[in-house]
N, C-alpha and C positions, 0 to 999 in steps of 0.2 A: 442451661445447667439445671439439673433437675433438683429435688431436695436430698436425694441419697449420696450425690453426688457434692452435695457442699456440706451433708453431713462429714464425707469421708476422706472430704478435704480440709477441713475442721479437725476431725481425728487424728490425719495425718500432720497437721501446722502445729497441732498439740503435742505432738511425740517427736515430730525433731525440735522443737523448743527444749523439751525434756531431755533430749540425749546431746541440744548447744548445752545445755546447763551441767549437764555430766561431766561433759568433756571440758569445760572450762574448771570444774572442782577437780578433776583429775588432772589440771593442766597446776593447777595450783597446789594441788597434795604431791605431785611429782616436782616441784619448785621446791616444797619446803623440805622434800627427802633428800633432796640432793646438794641443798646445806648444810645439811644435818650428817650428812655422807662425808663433805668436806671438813667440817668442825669436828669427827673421829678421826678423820686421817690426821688432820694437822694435831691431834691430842695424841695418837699414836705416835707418831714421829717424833713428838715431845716425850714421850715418856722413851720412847726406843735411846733416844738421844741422853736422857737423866740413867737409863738404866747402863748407857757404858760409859758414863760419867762414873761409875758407882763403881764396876768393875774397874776401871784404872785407879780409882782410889783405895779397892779395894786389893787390888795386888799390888800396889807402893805399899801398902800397911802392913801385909806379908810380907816384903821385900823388907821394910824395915823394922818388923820383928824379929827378922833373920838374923841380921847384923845387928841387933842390939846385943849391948855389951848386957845387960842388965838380966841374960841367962843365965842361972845359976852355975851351970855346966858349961864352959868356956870351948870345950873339947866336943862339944855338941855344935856349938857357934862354928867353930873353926870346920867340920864335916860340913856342913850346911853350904859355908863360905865354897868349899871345895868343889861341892856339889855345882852350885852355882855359876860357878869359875869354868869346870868344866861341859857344863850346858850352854855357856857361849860361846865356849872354844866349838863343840861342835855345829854350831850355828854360823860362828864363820867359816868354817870349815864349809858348810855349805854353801855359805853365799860366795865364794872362791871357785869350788867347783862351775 
């Protein structure tokens, strides 16, 4: 083997060392994103979950602003109540059909 020759086998033992070492940081930046990928998901799905916690409590509290007695106008209450009455009448309505 001559010198040019283990020069550029030298050169070459140098540069796949450099692209083992790439590919193991990349092996390890790709490890830490895709914990980091799972710990968003499961923080979305938490909040997805809080935010229709929110809405159902937030239409009971509608629901029972409705029917409070404590309206000024009782004949407002009582339209309301109607309302309501008949939006589930048509709701069975449909689930019959």
């Amino acid at each position: 083997m001559t010198e040019e020759d283990k020069k550029l086998l030298n050169i070459f033992e140098a540069r796949l060392r450099h692209f083992m070492y790439l590919h193991d940081e990349l092996k390890h930046e790709n490890a830490k994103l895709k914990q980091l990928l799972a710990e968003k998901d499961d923080e979305v799905r938490r909040l997805e979950n809080s935010r229709k916690e929110l809405e159902v409590r937030y239409a009971n509290l509608k629901m029972a602003r409705t029917i409070s007695i404590h309206d000024k106008d009782i004949n407002d209450t009582k339209q309301r109540l109607s309302r309501l009455v008949r939006e589930v009448d048509k709701c069975i309505a449909l689930l019959n059909e």
